[in-house]
Every structure is written in structure tokens, then in C-alpha cells.
Phi, psi and omega in degrees: 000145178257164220290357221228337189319306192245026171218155187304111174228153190238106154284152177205125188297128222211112201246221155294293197274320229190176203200120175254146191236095181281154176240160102276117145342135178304319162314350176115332179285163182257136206292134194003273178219175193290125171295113134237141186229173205248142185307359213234190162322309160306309202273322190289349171275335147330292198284319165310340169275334183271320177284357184264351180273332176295312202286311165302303179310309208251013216351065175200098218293144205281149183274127184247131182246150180211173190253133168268134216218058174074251184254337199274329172297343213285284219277014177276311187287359121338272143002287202276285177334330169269350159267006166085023177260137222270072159269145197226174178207139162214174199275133188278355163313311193296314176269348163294359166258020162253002158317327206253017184293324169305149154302321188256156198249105140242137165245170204158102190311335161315333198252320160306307169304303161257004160304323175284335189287340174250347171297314192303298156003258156342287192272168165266115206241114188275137129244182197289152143296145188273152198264122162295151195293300173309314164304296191297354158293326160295288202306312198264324149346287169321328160279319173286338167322302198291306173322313171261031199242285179309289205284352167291303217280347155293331174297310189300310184315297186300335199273312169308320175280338165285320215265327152312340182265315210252346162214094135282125181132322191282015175274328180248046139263338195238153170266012177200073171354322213252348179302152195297328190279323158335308197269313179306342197267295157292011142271328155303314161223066198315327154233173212276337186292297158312009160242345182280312162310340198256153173309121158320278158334337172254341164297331200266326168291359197261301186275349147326302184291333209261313175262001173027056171239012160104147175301312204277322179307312176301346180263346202266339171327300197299301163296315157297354194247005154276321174287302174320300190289358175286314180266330185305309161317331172274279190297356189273170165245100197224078174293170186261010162314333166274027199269335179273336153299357180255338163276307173301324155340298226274303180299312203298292161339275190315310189299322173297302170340302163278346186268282176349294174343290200244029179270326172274312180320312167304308175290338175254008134328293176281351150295310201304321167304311202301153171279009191259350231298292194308299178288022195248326183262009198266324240248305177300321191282321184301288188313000181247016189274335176297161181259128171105355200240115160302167167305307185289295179293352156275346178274334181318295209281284165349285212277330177320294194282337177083200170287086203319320211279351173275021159210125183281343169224146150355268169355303173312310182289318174277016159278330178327299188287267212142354201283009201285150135315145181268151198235123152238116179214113169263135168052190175306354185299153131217096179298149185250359138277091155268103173289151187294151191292326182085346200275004105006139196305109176298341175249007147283300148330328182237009178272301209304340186277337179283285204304018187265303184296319172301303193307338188268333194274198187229117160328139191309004173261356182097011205240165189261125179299322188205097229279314193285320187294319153329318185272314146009276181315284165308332213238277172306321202257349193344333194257315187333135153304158180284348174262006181293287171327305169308326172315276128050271207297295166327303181297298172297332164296333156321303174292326182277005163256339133339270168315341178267295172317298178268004150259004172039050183237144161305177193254142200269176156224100172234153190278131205287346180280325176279289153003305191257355176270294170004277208301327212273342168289004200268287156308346185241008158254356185185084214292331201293299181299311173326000000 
């Protein structure tokens, strides 16, 4: 039975502009006729007025639910917290699979509104825990990092695919297209005609200076990017509209770049400023106990996951991320493709998919950045696909960020047989604590 069974609950449909708002009667009916209010100062006070009319009819002030619905709920959800109003967020995964109880397929925000309102009611209904304003301020900092890390790296694509069409061949002279010497290079000489025009002597001083890799590396640079450009004048297609497509790149490429910059400089400005700043970098450092795992990706996993103590096992955290298996099972039936559920922070998912990656490879001596998680890999999973194995990886990396956090120790690289001898010499000097 839920916990809500014999008290007054408000569901509320959460739309951009406006919000419809269902009540239920501790019976179960529904309180009078449906709110709707507007996004603005007015309408929320509308709604502080309407739970305060719930509160006098019942004298037991109402439990209130919304659905998380991105950014719009934020300043409603606020809003009511700073008035002391007892508000929960749940996952909209949840009331959309209870949409099909109807035979008929009708949606409707009214109908949405009490459907959370009855879901909340009823069930026992997990919701998110609430972000303080000073947090969700890292967090939303943290997000916009990704956001122009996506519109970089979409730039790089289109540019790349122009420069196949308009220069083929100079994509396989550099290995990282966007690298500081590339870009000094096509900006200088933006088509195969402008290199073919040029002093020869002043292009390998030009990739001398720029790659401060030695006069020979620059002459043998210089013959291919000559040769490239011999067939690139025949086969491209090099109108001169791409000598200004390599300059707004070229300007566009810089501006994200420098908006990075100084989107991290802002965030650790702001821990450092936050009352949360110290055990949030106390957090970071642990979490950098890892080999391979950076500032942007221990603060990413940190503002994703919150506050470790809102999960009590492992497990939780790794459903959190989304890496838990999906279960399809009927009857004697059990499937054995089970994809990771995904249902999980997606931009948590993907800072923990870099440390996955970092964790399996090997240093430029050949030594394993994380000798267990490696073998892990290579070893243990060998027969696997490879993203099953990386799934794998993830899942464990979780649970040993878990065991860090809430034991607040950096992280060991210990061999798992020696692990489990600790542990169990652990248990048989102190069956109690074990």
C-alpha cells in the first residue's frame, strides 16, 4: 500500500508555458475541477492558493507530484520548495506505461495530471530526490560543456566531409584534421591550387615551425601534401566558395573552442565559490584515483549521480546510469539478448563509457592503464562482443566508484583473488563489521 493511501494528493501535468493540475480526496476522488496555470509569478501563486484550499478542506497539507519533463519543471519545482511545499518528481517512464490501462487511446493533459495523481496515490512510486539550486547550477554549467563538445564536433564532421569533396586525399595527410598544424596549413593554403602556387620552402618552414618536429619530418609532410594536391586539382571539386568555407570554419572551430575554455574555467571557479566546493573536490580527487579519468569527467559522474548516499547498494547506482540489464522473460522463456536498459543519466553514460575506454588500453610502454580492468576485458570476456564487454567494464567501474565514495578511499588496482582473501580475513577477524 502506498505510503499517500489516506492522504490528499496533487498531481501536475508539466507542459513549456503552462501546467494542469489534478487533486485527490484522501477517497480517492477527485477535488474539485482541474487548475490550469501559466508558467509565470501569477500562475504559481494560483497554485499555492489552490494547495492551500486542499489543506483547509482536509486539514493535512497535500503531497505533490510532477512528472520530470527536462528544463520545464525546474522553475515550478523550485518555486513550490521555497514555499515549503512537500513536492516529489518521478520518471516519466513510469506514467507512460501506465497510459495503456485504457482500452481507448486518448491523451489529454487533464488526463495525464491525474493519472500521476493516481499513480502517486496507489503505488509505491520511487521518486528523484531534490537538487538545491546552487547544485543544479554545476549541473546545468556540465551540461552546456556537452552541448558545445557536440556542436564542435559536428563542425569537424561537416568540415571533414567538405574538405572530401573539395580536397580529396588531405584527410589522410594528418591524422587529426583540426590538430594546431592542420589548421595553420589550410588556412594558408585552403586549396590544392594555393599549394601548388607556393614556395615549396616556405610551406616546410611553415610545417617546421608549426609542428616543431624537425626539418625532415616537414619535407617528407610537404611530399605528400604535394602529391595530394596533384590529383586533388583534377579529381575535387574546388569551387572558390571553399577558400570562405575553410575561413568560417576556421573562425567557428576557434569560437567553440574558446567558449570550452572558458565553460571549465567557470565551473571550477564555481566549485571552488560553492558551500558544497571542498567535499565536491575532496570527491574529484578520489575519483581521479582512477588512471585515465580527468576534472570534466570526475565532476560529470559527481553532478549526474548527486549525492552517493541516495543509494545504498551498488546496483542502484548502476541502474541510475542506465548500464542494469533489461530482462525479457515469459513463462519458461528467458531471453538471452538483453540490451543495457539506457534508462539512466545519458550524459552520465557517457562520461563513465570514456573511463571504460581509458581503462582497457595500454600506455605508450605497452603497460595496461588498469592492469585488472584490462584483463577483465581481454580475458575474462574474450569470446563477448565487444560492446557487451565494454557494458562489462562500465558495470564494474561503477560498483568500484560506489566502494570509493562511500568509504571515502582512493581507488587500489588489486588483483581480485587478493581481494577476496582481504575480504574473507576481514570477516574471520570481525564477523561483526563484515
Amino acid at each position: 500500500m502506498s505510503n499517500y493511501y489516506h492522504l490528499p494528493v496533487v498531481g501536475i501535468d508539466v507542459a513549456a508555458n503552462f501546467s494542469v493540475v489534478t487533486a485527490l480526496k484522501p477517497n480517492g476522488d477527485v477535488f474539485r475541477k482541474n487548475l490550469k496555470i501559466s508558467h509565470t509569478l501569477e500562475g504559481f501563486n494560483k497554485l499555492l492558493l489552490f494547495l492551500q484550499k486542499i489543506e483547509e478542506e482536509f486539514n493535512d497539507s497535500p503531497k505533490v507530484f510532477c512528472e520530470s519533463t527536462g528544463i520545464y519543471h525546474l522553475t515550478l519545482l523550485h518555486f513550490l520548495v521555497k514555499n515549503q511545499i512537500d513536492i516529489h518528481v518521478i520518471n516519466p517512464l513510469i506514467t507512460n506505461s501506465n497510459k495503456n490501462s485504457n482500452i481507448r487511446k486518448v491523451k489529454t493533459d487533464k488526463l495525464d495530471s491525474l493519472s500521476i495523481a493516481k499513480i502517486c496515490k496507489f503505488d509505491n512510486v520511487k521518486t528523484s530526490t531534490f537538487t538545491s539550486e546552487e547544485f543544479l547550477h554545476l549541473k546545468l554549467l556540465v551540461r552546456e560543456y556537452y552541448k558545445v563538445v557536440d556542436l564542435k564536433a559536428n563542425l569537424k564532421k561537416t568540415f571533414s566531409n567538405n574538405i572530401y569533396i573539395n580536397y580529396p586525399g588531405l584527410q589522410n595527410a594528418f591524422a587529426n584534421i583540426t590538430g594546431k598544424t592542420p589548421l595553420i596549413f589550410i588556412r594558408k593554403y585552403p586549396t590544392p591550387k594555393h599549394l601548388l602556387n607556393a614556395e615549396p620552402k616556405v610551406v616546410i618552414e611553415l610545417l617546421t615551425k608549426s609542428s616543431r618536429r624537425g626539418s625532415s619530418w616537414a619535407n617528407n609532410k610537404y611530399n605528400k601534401l604535394i602529391k595530394i594536391a596533384n590529383s586533388a586539382n583534377i579529381i575535387g571539386i574546388t569551387p572558390l566558395l571553399f577558400e570562405s568555407k575553410v575561413i568560417r570554419f576556421s573562425e567557428s572551430f576557434d569560437f567553440y573552442t574558446n567558449q570550452l575554455r572558458n565553460i571549465v574555467d567557470e565551473i571550477h571557479q564555481y566549485i571552488d565559490n560553492a558551500s558544497f566546493g571542498e567535499v565536491f573536490k575532496q570527491n574529484i580527487n578520489l575519483l581521479k584515483s582512477f588512471k585515465g579519468l580527468g576534472d570534466i569527467t570526475a565532476i560529470t559522474l559527481l553532478v549526474e549521480m548527486g549525492d552517493i548516499n541516495n543509494f545504498s547498494k551498488p546496483q542502484q547506482l548502476v541502474a541510475f546510469f542506465g548500464v542494469d540489464p533489461s530482462v525479457n522473460q515469459s513463462g519458461n522463456f528467458s531471453g538471452d539478448r538483453n540490451k543495457m536498459s539506457k534508462r539512466g543519466t545519458a550524459i552520465g553514460r557517457r562520461a563513465l563509457y570514456t573511463v571504460a575506454l581509458a581503462s582497457i588500453r595500454t600506455s605508450k610502454n605497452k603497460k595496461p592503464i588498469n592492469l585488472v580492468l584490462y584483463e577483465y576485458y581481454h580475458i575474462a570476456l574474450d569470446k563477448k562482443k565487444k560492446k557487451v564487454k565494454l557494458v562489462a567494464v562500465m558495470n564494474k567501474l561503477l560498483r568500484y566508484i560506489f566502494s570509493i565514495l562511500k568509504n571515502q578511499k582512493p581507488y587500489e588496482v588489486r588483483n581480485p583473488l587478493i581481494h577476496k582473501r582481504m575480504f574473507l580475513e576481514s570477516k574471520l577477524h570481525n564477523p561483526v563489521a563484515a
